[in-house]
The first five atom37 places (N, CA, C, CB, O) and aatype in JSON, in Angstrom:
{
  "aatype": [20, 20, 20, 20, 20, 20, 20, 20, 20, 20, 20, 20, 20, 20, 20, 20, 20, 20, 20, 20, 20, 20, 20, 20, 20, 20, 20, 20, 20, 20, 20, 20, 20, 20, 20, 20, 20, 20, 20, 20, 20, 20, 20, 20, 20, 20, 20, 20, 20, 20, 20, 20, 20, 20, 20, 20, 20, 20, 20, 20, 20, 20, 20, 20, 20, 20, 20, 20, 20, 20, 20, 20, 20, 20, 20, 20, 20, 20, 20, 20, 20, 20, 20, 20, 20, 20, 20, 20, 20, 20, 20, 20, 20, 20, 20, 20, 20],
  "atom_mask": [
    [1, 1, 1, 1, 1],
    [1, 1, 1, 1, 1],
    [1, 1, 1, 1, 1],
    [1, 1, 1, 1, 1],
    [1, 1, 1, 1, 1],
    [1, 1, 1, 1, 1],
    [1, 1, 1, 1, 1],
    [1, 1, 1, 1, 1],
    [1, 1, 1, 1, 1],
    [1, 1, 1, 1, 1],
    [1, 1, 1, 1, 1],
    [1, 1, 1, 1, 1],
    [1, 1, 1, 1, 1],
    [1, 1, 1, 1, 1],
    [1, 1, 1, 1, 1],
    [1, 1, 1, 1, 1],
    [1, 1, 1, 1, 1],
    [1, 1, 1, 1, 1],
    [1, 1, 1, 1, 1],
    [1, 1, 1, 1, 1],
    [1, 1, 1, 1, 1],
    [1, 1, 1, 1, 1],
    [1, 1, 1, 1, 1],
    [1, 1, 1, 1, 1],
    [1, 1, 1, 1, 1],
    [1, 1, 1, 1, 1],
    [1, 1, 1, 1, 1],
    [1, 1, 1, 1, 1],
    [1, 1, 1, 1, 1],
    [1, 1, 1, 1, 1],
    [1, 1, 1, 1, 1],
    [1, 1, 1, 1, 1],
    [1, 1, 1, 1, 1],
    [1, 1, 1, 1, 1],
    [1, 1, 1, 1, 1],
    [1, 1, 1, 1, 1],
    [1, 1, 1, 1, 1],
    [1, 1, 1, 1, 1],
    [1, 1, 1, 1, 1],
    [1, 1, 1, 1, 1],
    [1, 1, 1, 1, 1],
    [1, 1, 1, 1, 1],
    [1, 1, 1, 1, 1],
    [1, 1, 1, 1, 1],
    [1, 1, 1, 1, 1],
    [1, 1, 1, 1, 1],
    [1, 1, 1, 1, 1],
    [1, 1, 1, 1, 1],
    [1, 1, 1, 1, 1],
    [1, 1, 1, 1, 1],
    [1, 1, 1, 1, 1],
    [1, 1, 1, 1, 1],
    [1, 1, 1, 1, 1],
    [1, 1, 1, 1, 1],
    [1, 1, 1, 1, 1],
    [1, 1, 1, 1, 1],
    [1, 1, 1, 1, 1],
    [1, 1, 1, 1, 1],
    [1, 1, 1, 1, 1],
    [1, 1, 1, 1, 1],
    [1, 1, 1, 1, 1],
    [1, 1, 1, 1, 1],
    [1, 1, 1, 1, 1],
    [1, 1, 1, 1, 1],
    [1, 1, 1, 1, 1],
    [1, 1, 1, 1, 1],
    [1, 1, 1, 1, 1],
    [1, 1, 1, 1, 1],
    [1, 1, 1, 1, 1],
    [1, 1, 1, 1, 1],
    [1, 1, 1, 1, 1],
    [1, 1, 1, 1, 1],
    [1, 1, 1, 1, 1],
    [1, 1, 1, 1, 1],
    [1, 1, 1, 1, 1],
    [1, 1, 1, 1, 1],
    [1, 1, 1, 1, 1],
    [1, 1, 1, 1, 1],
    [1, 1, 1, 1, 1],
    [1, 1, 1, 1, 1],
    [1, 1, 1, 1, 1],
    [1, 1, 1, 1, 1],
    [1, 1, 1, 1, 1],
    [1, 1, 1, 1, 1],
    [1, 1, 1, 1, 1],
    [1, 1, 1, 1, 1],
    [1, 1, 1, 1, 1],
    [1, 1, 1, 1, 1],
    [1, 1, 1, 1, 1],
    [1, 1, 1, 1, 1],
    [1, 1, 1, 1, 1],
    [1, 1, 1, 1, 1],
    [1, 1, 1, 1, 1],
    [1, 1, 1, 1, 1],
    [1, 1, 1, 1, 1],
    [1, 1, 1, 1, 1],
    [1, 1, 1, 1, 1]
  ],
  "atom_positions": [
    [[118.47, 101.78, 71.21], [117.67, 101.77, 72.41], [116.28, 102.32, 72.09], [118.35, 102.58, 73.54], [115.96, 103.17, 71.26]],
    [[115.46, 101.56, 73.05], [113.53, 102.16, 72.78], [113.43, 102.4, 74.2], [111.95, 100.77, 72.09], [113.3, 101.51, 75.03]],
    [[113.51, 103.75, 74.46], [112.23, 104.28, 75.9], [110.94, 103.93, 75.74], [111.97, 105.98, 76.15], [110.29, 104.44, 74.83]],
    [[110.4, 103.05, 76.57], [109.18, 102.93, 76.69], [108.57, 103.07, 78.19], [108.92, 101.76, 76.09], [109.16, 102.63, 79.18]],
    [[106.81, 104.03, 78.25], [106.46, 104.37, 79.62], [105.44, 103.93, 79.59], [106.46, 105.61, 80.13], [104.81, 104.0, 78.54]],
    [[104.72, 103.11, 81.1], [103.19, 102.74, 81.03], [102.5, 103.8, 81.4], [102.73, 101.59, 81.87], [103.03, 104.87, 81.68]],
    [[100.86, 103.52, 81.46], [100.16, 104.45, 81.38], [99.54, 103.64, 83.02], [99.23, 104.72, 79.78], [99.26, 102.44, 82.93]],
    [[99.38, 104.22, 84.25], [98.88, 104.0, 85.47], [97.92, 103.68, 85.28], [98.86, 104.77, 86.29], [97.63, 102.52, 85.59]],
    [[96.89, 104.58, 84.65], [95.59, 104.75, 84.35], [94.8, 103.86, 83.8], [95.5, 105.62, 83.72], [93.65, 103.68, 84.21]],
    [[95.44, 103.05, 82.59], [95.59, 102.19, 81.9], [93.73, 100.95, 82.72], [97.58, 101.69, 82.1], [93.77, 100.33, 83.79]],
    [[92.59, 101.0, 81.83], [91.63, 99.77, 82.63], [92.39, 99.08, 83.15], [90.73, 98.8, 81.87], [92.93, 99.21, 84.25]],
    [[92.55, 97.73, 81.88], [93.06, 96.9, 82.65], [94.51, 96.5, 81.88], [92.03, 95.76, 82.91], [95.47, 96.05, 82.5]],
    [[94.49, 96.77, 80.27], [95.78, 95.89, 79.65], [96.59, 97.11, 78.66], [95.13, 94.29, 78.49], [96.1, 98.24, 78.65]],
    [[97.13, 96.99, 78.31], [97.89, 97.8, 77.38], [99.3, 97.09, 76.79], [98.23, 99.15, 78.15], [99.99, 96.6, 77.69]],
    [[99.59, 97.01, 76.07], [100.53, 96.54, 75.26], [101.18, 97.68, 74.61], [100.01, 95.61, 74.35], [100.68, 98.29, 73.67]],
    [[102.67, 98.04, 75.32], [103.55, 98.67, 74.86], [104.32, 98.7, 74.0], [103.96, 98.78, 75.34], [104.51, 99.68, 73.29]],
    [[105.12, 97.16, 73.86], [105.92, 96.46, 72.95], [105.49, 95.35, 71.94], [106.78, 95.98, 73.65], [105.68, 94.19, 72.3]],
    [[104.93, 95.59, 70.72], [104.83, 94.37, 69.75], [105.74, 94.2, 68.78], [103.68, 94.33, 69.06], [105.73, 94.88, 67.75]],
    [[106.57, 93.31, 69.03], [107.2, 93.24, 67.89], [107.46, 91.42, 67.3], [108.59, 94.13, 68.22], [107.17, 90.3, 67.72]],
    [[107.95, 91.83, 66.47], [108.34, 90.31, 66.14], [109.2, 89.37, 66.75], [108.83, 90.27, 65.07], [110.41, 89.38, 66.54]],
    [[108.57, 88.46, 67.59], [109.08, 87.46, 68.48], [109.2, 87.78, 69.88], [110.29, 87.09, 68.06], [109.8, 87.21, 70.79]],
    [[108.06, 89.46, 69.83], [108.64, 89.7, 71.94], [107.09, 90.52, 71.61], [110.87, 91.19, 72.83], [106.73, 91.06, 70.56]],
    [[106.38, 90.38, 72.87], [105.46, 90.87, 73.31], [105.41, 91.93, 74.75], [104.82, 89.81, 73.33], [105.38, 91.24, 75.77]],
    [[105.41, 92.78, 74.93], [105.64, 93.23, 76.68], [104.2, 94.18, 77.38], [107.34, 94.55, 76.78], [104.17, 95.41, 77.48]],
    [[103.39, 93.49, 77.68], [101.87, 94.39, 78.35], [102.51, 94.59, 79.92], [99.91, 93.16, 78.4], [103.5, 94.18, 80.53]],
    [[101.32, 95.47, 80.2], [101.46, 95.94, 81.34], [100.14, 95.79, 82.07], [101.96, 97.22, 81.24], [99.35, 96.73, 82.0]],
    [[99.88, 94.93, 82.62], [98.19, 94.71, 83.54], [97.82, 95.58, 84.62], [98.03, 93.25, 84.39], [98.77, 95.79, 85.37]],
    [[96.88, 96.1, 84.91], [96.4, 96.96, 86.02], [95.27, 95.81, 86.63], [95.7, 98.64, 85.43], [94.08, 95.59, 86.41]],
    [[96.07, 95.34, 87.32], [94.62, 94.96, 88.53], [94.1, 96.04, 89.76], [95.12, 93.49, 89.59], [94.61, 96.79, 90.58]],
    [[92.67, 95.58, 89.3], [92.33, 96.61, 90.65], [91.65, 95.51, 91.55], [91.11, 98.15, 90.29], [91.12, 94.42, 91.34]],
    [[91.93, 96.44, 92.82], [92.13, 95.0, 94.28], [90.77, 94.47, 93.96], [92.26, 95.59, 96.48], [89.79, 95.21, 93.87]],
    [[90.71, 92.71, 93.73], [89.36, 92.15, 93.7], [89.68, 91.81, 92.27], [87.96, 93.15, 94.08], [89.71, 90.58, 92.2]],
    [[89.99, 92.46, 90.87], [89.77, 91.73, 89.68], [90.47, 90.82, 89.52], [89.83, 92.31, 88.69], [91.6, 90.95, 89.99]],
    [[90.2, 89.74, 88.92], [90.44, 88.27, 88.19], [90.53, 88.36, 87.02], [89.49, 87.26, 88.32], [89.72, 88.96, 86.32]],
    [[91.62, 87.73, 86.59], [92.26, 87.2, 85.14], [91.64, 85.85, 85.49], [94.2, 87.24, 84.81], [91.59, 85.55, 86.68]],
    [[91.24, 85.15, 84.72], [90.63, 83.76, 84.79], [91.94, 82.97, 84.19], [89.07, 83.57, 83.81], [92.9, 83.51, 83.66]],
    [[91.79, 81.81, 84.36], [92.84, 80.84, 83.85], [93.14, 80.77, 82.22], [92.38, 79.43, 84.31], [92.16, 80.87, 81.49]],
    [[93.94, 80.67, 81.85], [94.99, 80.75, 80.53], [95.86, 80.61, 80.2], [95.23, 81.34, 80.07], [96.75, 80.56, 81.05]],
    [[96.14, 80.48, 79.11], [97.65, 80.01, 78.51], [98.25, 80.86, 77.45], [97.6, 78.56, 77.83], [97.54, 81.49, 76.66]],
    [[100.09, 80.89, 77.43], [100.52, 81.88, 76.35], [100.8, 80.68, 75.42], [101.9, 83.03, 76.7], [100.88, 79.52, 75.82]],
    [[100.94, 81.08, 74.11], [102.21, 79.89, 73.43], [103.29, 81.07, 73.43], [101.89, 79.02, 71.41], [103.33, 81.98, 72.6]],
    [[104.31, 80.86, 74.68], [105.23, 81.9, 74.83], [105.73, 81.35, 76.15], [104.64, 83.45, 74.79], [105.0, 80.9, 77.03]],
    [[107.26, 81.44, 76.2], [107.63, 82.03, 77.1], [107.78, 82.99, 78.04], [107.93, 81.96, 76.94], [108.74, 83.75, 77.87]],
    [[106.77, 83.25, 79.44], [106.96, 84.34, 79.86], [107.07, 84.42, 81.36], [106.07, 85.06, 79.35], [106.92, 83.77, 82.39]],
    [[107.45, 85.71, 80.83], [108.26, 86.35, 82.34], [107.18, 87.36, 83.4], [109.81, 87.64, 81.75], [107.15, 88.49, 82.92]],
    [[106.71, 87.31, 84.08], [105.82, 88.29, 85.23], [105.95, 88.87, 86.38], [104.98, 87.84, 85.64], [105.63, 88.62, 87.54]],
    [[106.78, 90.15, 85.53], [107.17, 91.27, 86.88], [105.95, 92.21, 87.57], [108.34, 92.53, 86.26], [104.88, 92.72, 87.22]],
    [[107.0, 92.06, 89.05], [105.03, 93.0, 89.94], [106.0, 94.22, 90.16], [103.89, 92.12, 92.27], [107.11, 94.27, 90.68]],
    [[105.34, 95.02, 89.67], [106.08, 96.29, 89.54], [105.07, 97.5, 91.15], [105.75, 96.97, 87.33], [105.56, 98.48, 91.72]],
    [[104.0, 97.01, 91.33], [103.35, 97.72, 92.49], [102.11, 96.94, 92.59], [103.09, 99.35, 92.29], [101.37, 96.75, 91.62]],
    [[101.78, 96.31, 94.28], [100.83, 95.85, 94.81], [101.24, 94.68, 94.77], [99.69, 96.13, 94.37], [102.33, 94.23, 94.43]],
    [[99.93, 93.98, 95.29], [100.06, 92.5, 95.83], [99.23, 91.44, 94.6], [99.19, 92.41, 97.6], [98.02, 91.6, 94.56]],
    [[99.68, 90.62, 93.86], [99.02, 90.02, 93.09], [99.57, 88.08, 93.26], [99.27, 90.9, 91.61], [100.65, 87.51, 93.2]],
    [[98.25, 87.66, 93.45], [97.89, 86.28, 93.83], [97.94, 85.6, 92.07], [96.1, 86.22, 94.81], [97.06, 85.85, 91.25]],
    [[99.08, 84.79, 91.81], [99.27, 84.28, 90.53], [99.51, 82.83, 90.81], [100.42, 84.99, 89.76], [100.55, 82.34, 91.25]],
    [[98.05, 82.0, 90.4], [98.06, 80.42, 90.4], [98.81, 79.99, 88.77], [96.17, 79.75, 90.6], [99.09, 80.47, 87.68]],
    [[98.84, 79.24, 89.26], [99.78, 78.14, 87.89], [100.0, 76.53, 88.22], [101.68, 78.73, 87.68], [101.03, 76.35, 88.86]],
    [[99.58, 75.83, 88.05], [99.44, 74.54, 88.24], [99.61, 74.17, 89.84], [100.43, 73.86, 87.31], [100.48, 73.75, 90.61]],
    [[97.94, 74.67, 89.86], [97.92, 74.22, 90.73], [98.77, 74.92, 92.21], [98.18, 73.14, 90.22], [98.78, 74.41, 93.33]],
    [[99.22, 75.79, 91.91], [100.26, 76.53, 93.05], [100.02, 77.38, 92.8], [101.64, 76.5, 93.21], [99.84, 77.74, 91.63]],
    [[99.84, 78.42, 94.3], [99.85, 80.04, 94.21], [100.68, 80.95, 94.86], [98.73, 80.51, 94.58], [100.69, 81.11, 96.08]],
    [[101.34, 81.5, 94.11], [102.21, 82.18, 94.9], [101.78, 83.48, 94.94], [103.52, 82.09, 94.49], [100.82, 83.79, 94.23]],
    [[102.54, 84.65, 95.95], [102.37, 86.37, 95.88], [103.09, 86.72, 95.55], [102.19, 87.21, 96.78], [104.2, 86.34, 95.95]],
    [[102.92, 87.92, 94.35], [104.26, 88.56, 93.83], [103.57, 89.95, 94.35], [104.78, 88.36, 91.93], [102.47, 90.51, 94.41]],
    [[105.0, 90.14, 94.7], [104.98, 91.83, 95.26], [106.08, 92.61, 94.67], [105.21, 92.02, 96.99], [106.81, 91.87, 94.0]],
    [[106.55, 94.18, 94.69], [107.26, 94.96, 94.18], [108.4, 94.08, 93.98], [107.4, 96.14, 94.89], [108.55, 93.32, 94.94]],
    [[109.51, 93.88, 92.76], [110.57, 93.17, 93.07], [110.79, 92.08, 92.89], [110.78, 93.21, 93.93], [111.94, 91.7, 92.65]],
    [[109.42, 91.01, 92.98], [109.57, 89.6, 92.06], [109.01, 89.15, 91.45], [109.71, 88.68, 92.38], [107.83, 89.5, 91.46]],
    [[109.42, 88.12, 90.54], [108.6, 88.1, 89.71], [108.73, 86.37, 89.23], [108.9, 89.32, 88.67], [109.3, 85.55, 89.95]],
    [[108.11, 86.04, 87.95], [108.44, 84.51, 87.88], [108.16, 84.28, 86.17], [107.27, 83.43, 89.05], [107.56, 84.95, 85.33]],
    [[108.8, 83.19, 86.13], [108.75, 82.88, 84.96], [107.83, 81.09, 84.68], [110.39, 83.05, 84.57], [107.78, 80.04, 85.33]],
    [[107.29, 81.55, 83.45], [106.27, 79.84, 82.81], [107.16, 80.04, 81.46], [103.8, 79.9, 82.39], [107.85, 80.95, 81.0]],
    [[106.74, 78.48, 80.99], [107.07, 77.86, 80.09], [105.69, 77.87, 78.86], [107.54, 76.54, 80.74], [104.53, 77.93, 79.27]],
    [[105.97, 77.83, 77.56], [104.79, 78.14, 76.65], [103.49, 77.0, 77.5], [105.27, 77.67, 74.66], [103.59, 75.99, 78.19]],
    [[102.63, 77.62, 77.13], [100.99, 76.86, 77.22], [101.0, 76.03, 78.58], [100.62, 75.58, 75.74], [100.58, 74.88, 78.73]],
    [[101.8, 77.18, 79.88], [101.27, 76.93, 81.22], [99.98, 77.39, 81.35], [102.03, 77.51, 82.25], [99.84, 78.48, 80.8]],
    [[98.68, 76.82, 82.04], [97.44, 77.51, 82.34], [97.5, 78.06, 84.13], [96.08, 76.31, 81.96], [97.69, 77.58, 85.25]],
    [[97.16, 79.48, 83.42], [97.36, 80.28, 84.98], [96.34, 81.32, 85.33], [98.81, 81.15, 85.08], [95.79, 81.84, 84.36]],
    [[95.99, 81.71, 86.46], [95.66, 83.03, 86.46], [96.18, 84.08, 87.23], [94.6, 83.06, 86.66], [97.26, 84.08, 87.82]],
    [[95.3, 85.0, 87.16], [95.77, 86.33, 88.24], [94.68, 86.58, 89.05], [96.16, 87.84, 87.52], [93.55, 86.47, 88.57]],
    [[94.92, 87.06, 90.7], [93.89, 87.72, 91.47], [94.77, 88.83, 91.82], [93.18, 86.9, 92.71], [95.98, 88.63, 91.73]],
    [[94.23, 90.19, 92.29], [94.45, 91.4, 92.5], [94.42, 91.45, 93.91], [93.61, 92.26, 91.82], [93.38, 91.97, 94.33]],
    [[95.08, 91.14, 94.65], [95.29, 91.49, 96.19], [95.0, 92.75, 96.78], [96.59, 91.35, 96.52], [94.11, 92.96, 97.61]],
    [[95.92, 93.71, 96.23], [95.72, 95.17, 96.24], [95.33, 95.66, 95.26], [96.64, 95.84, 96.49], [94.51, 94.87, 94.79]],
    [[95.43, 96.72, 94.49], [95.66, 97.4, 93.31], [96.79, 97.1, 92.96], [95.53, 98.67, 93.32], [97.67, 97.41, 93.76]],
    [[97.28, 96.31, 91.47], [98.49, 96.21, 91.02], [98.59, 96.58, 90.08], [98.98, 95.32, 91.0], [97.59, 96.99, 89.49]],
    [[100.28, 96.63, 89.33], [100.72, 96.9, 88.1], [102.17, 95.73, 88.26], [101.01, 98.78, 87.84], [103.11, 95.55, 89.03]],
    [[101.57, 95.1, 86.97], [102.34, 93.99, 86.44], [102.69, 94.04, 84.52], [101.34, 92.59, 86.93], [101.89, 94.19, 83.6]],
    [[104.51, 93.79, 84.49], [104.78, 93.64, 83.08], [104.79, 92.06, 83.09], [106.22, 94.41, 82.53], [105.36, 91.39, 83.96]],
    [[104.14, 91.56, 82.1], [103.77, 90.23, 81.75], [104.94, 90.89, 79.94], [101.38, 89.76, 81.76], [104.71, 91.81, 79.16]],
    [[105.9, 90.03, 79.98], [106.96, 89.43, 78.92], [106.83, 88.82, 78.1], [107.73, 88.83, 79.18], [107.51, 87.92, 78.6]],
    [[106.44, 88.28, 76.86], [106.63, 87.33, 76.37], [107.2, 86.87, 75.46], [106.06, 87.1, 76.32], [106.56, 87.34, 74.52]],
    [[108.26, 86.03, 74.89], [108.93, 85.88, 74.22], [108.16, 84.86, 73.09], [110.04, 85.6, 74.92], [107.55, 83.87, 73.47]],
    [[108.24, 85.1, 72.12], [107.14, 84.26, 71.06], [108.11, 83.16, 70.52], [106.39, 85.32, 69.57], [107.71, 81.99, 70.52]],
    [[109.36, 83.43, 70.04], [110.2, 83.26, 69.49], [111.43, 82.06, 70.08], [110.46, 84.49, 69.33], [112.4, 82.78, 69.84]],
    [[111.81, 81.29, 70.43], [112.37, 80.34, 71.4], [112.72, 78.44, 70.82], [111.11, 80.44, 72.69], [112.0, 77.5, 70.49]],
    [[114.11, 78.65, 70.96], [114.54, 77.27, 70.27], [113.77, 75.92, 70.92], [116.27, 77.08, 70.48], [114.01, 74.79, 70.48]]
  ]
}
């Protein structure tokens, strides 16, 4: 087992977990900042761990709040808007048959 803790404080990105074939950051939006549109080559997963964050992805936008979260497929183009102040673990799996 690995304990790992984010940092609140954190600007905007921090990357807790690098390892070979898994990636795990932790984003701080503050209410109003924009992630502009992008792509992983990864599978990933995007938990909202606190606040309100506006996450487009083709074309569709959904709100993730405390509790849900969603998953893309490698080299979806997406972004993020900051509703409130958030904290989000963005997953990514590098590694995938």
């Amino acid at each position: 087992m690995k304990f790992y803790s984010i940092d609140p404080n954190v600007d905007v990105v921090e990357t807790p977990v690098e390892e070979q074939g898994r990636l795990i950051r932790h984003l701080h939006l503050a209410k109003g900042k924009q992630i502009s549109e992008h792509s992983a080559d990864a599978l990933v997963t995007v938990v909202c761990l606190e606040g309100k964050v506006d996450f487009t992805a083709l074309g569709e936008t959904v709100q993730l709040v405390p509790g849900s979260f969603l998953t893309m497929e490698p080299n979806e183009l997406h972004s993020l808007y900051g509703v409130e102040e958030s904290h989000v673990l963005v997953i990514q799996q590098l590694l995938y048959p």
